[in-house]
ROSE-4610 file (N, C-alpha, C; in Angstrom, 1 decimal, always signed):
// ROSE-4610
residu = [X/X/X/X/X/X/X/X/X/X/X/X/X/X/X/X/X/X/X/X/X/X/X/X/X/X/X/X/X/X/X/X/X/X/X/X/X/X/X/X/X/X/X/X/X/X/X/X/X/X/X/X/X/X/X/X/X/X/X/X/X/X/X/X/X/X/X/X/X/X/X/X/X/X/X/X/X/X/X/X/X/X/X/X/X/X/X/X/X/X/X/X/X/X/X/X/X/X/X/X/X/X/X/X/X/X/X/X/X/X/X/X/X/X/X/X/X/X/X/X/X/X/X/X/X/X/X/X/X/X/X/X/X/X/X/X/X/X/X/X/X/X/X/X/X/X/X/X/X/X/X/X/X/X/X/X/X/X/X/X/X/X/X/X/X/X/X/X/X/X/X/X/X/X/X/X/X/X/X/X/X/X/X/X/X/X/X/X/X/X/X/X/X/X/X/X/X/X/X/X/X/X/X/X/X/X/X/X/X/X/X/X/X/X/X/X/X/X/X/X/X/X/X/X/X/X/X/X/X/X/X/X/X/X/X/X/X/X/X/X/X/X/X/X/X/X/X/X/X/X/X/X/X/X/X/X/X/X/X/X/X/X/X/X/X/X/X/X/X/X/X/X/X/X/X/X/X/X/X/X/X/X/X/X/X/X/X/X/X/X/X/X/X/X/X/X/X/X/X/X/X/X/X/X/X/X/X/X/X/X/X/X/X/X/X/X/X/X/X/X/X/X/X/X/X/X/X/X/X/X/X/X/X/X/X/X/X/X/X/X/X/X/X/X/X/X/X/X/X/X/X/X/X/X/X/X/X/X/X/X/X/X/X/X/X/X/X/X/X/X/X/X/X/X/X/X/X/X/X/X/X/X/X/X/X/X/X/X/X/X/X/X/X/X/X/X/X/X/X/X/X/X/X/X/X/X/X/X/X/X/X/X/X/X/X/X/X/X/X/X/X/X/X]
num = [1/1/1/2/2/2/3/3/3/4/4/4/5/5/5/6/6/6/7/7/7/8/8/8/9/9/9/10/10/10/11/11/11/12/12/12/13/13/13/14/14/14/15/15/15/16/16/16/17/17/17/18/18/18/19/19/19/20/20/20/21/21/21/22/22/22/23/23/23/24/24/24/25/25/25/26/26/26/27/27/27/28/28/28/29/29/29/30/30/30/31/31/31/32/32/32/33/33/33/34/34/34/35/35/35/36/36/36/37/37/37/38/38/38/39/39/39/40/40/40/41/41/41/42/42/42/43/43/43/44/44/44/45/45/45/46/46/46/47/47/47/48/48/48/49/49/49/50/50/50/51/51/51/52/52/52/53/53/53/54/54/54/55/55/55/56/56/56/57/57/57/58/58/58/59/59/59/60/60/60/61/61/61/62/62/62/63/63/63/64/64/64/65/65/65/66/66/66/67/67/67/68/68/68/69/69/69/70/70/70/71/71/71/72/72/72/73/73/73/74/74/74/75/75/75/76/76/76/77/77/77/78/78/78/79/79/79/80/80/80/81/81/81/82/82/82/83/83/83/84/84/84/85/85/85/86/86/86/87/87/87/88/88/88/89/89/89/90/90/90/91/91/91/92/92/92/93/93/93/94/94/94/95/95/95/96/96/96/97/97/97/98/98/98/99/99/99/100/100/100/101/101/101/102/102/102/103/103/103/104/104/104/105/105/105/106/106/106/107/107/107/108/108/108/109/109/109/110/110/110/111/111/111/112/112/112/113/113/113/114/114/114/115/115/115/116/116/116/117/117/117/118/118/118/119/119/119/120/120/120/121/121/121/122/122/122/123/123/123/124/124/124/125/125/125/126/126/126/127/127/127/128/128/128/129/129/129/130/130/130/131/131/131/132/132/132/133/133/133/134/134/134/135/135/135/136/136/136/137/137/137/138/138/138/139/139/139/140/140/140/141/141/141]
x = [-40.6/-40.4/-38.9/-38.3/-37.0/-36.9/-35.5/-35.2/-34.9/-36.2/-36.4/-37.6/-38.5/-39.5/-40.7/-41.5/-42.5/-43.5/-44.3/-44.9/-46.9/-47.7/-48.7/-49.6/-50.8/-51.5/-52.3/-52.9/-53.8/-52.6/-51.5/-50.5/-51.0/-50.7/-50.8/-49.0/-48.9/-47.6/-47.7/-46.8/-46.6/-45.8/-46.3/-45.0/-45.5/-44.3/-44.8/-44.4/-44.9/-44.9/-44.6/-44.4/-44.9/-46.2/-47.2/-48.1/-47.7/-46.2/-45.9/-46.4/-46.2/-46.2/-47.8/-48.8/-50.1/-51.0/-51.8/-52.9/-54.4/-55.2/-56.0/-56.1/-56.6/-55.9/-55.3/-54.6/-53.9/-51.9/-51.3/-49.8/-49.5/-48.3/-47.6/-46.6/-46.2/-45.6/-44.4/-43.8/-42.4/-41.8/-43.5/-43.1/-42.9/-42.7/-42.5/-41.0/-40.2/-38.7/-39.1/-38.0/-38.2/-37.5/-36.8/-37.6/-38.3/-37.5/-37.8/-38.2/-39.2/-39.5/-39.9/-39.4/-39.6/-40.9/-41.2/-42.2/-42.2/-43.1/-43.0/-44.4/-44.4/-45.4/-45.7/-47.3/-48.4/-47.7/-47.6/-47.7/-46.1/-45.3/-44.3/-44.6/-45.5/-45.9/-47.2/-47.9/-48.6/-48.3/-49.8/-49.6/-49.3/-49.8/-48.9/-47.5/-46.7/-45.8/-44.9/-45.0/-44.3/-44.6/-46.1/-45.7/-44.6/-44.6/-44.2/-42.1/-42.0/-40.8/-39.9/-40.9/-40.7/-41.8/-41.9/-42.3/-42.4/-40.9/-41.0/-42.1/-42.3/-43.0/-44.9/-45.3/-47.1/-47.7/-48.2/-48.8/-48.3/-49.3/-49.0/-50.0/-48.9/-49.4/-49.6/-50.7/-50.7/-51.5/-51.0/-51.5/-51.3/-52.8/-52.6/-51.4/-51.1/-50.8/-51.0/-52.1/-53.1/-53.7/-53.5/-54.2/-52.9/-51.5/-50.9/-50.7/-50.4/-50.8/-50.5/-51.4/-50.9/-49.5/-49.2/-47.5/-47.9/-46.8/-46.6/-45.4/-46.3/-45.3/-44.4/-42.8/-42.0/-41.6/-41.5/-41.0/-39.4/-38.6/-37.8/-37.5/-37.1/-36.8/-38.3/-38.3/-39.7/-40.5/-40.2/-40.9/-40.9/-41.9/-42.7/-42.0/-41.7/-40.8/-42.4/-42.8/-43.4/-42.8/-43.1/-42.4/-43.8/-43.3/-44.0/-43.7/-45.0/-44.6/-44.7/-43.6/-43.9/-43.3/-44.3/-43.8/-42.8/-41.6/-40.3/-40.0/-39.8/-39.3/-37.9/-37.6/-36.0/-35.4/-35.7/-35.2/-33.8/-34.2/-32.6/-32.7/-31.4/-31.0/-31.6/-31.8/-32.7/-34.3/-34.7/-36.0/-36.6/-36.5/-37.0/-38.6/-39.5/-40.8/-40.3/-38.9/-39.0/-39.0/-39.4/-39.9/-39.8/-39.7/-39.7/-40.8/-41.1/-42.2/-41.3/-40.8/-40.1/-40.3/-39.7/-40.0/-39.3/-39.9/-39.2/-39.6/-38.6/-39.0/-40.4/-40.7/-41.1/-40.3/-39.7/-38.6/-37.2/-36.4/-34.7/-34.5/-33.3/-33.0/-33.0/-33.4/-33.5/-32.4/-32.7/-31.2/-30.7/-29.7/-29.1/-29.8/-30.0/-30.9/-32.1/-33.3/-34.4/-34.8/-35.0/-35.9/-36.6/-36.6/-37.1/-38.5/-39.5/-40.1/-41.0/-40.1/-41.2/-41.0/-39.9/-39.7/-41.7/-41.8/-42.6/-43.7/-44.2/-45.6/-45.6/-44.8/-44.6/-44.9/-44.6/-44.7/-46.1/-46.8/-47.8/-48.9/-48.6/-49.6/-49.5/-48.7/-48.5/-48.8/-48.8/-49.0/-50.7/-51.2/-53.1/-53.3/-52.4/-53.3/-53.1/-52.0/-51.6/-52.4/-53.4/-54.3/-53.4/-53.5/-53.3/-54.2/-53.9/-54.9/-55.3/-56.5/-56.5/-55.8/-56.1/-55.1/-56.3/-55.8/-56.7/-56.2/-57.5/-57.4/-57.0/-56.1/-55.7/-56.8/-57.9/-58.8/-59.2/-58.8/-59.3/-58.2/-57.2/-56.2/-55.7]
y = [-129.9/-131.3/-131.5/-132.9/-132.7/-133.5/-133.2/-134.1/-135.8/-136.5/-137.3/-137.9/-137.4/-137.7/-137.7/-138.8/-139.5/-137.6/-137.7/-136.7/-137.0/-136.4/-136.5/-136.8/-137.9/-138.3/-137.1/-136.1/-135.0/-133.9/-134.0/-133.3/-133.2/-132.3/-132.6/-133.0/-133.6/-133.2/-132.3/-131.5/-131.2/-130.9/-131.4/-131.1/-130.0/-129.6/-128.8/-129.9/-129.6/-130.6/-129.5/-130.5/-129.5/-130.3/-129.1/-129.6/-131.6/-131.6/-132.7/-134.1/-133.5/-134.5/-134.8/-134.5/-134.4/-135.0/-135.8/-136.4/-136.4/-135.2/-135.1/-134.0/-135.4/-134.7/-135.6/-136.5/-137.4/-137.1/-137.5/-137.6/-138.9/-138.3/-139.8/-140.1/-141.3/-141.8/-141.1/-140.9/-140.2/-139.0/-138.6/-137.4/-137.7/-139.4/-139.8/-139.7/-140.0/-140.6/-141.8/-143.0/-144.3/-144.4/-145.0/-145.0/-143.4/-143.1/-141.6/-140.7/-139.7/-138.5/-137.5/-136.4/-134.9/-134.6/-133.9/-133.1/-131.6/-130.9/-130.1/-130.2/-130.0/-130.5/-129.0/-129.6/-128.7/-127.6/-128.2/-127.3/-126.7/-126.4/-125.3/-124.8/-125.0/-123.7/-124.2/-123.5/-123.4/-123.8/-124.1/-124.9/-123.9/-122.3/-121.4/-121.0/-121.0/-120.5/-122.1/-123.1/-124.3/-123.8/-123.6/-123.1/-121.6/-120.7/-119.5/-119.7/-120.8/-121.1/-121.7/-122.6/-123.0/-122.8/-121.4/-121.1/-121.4/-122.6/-123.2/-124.9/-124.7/-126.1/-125.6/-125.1/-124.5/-125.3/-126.5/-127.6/-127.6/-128.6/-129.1/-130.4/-131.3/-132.5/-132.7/-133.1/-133.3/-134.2/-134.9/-136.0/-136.1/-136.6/-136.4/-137.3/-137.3/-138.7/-139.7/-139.6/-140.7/-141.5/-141.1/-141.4/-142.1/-142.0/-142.7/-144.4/-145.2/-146.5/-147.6/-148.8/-149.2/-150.3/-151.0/-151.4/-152.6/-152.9/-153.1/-154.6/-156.0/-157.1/-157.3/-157.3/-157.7/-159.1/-160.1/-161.3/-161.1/-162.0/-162.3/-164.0/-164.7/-166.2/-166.7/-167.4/-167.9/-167.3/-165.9/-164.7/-164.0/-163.0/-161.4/-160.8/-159.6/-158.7/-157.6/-156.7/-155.7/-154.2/-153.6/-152.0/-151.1/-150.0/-148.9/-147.7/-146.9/-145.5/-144.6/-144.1/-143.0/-141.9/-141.0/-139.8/-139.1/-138.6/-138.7/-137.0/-136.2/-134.9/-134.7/-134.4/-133.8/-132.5/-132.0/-130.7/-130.2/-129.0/-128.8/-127.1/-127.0/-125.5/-124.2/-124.7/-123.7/-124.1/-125.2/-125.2/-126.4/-125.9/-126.4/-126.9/-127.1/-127.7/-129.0/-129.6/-130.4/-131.7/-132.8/-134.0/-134.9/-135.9/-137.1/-138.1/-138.4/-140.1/-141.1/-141.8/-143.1/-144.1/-145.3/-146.5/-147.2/-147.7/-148.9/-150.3/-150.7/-152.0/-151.4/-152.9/-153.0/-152.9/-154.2/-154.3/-154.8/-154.2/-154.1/-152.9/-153.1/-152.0/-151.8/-150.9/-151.2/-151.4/-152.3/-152.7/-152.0/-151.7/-150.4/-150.3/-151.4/-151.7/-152.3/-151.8/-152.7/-153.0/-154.5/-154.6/-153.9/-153.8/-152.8/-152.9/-154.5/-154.7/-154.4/-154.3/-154.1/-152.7/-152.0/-150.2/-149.5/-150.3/-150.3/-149.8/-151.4/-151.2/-150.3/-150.2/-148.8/-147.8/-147.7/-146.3/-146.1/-146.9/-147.0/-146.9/-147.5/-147.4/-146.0/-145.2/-144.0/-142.8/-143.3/-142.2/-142.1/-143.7/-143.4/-142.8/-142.6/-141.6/-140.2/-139.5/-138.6/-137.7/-136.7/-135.6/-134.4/-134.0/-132.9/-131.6/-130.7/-129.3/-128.9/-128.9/-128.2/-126.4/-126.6/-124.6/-123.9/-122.7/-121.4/-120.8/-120.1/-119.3/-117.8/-117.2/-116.2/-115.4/-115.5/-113.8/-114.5/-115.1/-116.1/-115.9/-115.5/-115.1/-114.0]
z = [+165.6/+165.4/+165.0/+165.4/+165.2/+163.9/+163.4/+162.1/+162.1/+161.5/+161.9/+162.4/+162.6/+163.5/+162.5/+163.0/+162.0/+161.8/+160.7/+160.9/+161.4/+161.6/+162.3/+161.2/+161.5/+160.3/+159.8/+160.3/+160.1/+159.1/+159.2/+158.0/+156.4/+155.9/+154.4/+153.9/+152.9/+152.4/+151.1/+150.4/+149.3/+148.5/+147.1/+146.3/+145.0/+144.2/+143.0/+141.2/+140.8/+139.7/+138.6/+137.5/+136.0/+135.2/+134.2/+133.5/+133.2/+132.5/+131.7/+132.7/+134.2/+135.1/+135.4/+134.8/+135.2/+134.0/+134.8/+133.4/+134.2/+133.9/+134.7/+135.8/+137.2/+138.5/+138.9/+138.6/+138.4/+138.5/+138.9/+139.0/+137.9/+137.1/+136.9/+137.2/+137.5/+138.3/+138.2/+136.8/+136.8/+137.8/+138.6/+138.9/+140.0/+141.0/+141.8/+142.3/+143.3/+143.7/+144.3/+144.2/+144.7/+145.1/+146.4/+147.9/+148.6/+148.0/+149.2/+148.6/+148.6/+147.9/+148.6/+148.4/+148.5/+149.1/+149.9/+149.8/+150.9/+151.3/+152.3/+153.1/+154.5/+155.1/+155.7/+155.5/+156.2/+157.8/+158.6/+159.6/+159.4/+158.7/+158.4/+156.8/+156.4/+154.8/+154.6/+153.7/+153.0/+150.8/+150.5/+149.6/+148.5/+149.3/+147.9/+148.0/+149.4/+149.6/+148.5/+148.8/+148.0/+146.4/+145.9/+144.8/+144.4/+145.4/+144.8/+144.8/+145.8/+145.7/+144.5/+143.7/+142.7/+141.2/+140.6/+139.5/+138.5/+138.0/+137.1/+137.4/+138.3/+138.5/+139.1/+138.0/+138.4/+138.9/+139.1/+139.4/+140.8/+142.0/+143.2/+143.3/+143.8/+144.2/+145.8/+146.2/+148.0/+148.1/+149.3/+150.0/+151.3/+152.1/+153.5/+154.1/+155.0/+155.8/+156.5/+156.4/+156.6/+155.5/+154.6/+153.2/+152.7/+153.4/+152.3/+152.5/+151.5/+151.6/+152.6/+152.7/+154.0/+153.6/+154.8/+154.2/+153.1/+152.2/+151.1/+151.5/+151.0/+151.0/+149.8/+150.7/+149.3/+149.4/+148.7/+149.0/+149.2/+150.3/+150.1/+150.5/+149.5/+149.7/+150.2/+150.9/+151.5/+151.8/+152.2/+153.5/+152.7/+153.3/+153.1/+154.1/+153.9/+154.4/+154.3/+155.2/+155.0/+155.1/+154.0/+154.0/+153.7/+154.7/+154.6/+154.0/+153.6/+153.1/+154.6/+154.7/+156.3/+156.2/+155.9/+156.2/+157.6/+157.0/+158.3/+157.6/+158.9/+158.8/+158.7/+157.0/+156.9/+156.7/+157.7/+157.2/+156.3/+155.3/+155.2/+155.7/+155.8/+156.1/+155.3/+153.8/+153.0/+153.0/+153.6/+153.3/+155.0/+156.2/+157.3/+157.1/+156.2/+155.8/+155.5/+154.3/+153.8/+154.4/+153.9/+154.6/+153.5/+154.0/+152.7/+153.1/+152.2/+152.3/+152.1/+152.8/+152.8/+152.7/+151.7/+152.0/+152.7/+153.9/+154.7/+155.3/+155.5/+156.3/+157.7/+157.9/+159.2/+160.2/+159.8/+160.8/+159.8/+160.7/+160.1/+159.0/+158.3/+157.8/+156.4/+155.8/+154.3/+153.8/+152.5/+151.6/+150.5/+150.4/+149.9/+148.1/+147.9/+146.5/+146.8/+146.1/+146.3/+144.7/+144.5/+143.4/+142.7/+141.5/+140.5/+140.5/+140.3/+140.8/+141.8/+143.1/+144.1/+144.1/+143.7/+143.5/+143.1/+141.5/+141.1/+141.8/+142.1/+143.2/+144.2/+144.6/+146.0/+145.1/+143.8/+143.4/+142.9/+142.3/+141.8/+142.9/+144.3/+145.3/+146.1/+146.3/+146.7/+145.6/+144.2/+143.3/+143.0/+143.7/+143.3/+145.0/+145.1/+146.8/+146.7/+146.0/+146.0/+144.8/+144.5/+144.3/+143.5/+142.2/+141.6/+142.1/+142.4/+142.7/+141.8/+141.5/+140.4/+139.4/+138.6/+138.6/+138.7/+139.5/+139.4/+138.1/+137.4/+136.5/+136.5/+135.6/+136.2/+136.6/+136.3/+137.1/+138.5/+138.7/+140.2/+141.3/+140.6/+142.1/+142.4]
């Protein structure tokens, strides 16, 4: 898949977290990025290979892509503007999995600032979709 290219709804994404970032199986929001956030997708690793890369972060958050939320109205002046969360493949040279969940318009191009505001709700609606794993206990792996 090239850099850039939406990713397939049956994908997982994932990320690694720390305990601090977890309440439950629950994510909090802090452990989000707004507009764009990190993840590594299913068909180039696995959800242990993302943990063993990053050790200091035990925890993993994943969410399918289909599961993530539908588009999101922001007002501007009289109008609703609709933006989406869409998963888009970014590779980098040390890590070809990585991928971001993005927030964007429908149509046109996003503004180089978005409202704190609507930052928010985007965050809040993609962090109740997104699943903490639970931990395996050490005699379990």
């Amino acid at each position: 898949m090239a850099e850039g290219e939406r990713l397939r709804p049956e994908e997982w994404l994932y990320r690694t977290l720390t305990d601090e970032n977890v309440d439950g199986d629950r994510i909090l929001e802090e452990a989000i990025e707004m507009p764009d956030c990190s993840f590594d997708r299913s068909a180039m690793t696995t959800p242990e290979e993302v943990l063993a890369r990053r050790p200091q972060e035990p925890r993993l958050m994943e969410v399918q892509v289909s599961a993530l939320p539908p588009p999101i109205p922001r007002k501007v002046k009289e109008t609703s503007v609709m933006y989406e969360l869409a998963a888009i493949h970014r590779p980098k040279p040390e890590n070809l999995a990585h991928s971001q969940v993005e927030l964007t318009p429908l149509v046109g191009d996003r503004p180089r600032r978005l409202p704190p505001e609507f930052r928010s709700t985007a965050l809040s609606a993609l962090a109740a979709k997104i699943r903490v794993r639970p931990l395996v206990p050490p005699e379990q792996t």
